[in-house]
C-alpha positions as CSV (number, residue, x, y, z in Angstrom):
1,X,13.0,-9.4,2.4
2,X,9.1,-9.3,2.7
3,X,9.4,-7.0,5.9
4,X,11.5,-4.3,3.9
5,X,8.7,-5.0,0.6
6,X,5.8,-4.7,3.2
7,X,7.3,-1.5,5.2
8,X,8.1,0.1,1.8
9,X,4.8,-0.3,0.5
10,X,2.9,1.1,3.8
11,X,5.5,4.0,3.8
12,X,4.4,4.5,0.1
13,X,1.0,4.7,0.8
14,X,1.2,7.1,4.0
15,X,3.4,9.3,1.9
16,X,0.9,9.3,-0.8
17,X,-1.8,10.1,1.5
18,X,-0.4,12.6,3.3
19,X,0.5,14.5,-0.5
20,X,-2.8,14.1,-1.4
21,X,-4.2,16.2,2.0
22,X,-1.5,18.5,1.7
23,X,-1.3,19.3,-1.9
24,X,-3.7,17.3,-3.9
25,X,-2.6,19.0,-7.4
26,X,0.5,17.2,-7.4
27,X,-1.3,13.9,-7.1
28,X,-3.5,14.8,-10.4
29,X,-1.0,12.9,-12.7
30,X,-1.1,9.7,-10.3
31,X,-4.7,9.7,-10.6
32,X,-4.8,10.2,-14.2
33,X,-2.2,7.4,-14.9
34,X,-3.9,5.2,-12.2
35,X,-7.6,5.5,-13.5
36,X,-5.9,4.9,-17.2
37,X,-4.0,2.0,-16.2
38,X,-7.7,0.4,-15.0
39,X,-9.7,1.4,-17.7
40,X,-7.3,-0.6,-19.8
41,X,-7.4,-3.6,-17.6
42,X,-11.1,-3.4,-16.9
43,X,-10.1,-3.9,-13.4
44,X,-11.7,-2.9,-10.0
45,X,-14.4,-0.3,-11.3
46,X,-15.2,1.2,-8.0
47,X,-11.4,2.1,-7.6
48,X,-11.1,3.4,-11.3
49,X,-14.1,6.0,-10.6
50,X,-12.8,7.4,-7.4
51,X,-9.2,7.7,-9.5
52,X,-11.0,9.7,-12.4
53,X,-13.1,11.3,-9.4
54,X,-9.6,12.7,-7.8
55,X,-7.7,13.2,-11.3
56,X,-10.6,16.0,-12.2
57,X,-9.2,19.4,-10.7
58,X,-12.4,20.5,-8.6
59,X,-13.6,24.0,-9.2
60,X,-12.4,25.6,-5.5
61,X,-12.4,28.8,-5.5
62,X,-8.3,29.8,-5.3
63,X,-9.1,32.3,-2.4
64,X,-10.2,29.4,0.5
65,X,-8.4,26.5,-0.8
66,X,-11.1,24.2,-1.5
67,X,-13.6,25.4,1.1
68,X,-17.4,24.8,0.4
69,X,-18.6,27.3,3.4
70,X,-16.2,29.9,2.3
71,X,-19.0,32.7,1.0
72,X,-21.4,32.3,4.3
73,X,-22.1,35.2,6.5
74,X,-20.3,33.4,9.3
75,X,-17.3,33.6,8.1
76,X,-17.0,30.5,6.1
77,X,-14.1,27.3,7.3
78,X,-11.9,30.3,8.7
């Protein structure tokens, strides 16, 4: 029974991960409830900020995707 709870949980986790990389705009409500959920406990602070951190939308441009080199002469992360 702790095997299946264990595997379950580390298959949760890569699954999250891999959202979060691959579309991070779906995680947003996660984050949101997540950093709520520890505000209200008081818990872990260092956890709660990087949960508020990720449940802000950055301000990407839409054209690159969330590039910060995007503008240069070079031609940017393409």
């Amino acid at each position: 029974m702790t095997q299946i709870l264990l595997v379950g949980l580390v298959v949760l986790l890569c699954a999250a991960y891999w959202l979060q990389r691959l579309a991070p705009s779906a995680m947003i409500p996660l984050w949101r409830a997540l950093a709520g959920l520890l505000a209200a406990t008081q818990a872990l602070p260092g956890l709660r900020t990087k949960a508020e951190r990720l449940a802000t939308p950055s301000g990407a441009s839409p054209g690159c995707g969330g590039c910060k080199g995007c503008d240069d002469k070079s031609g940017g992360c393409h």
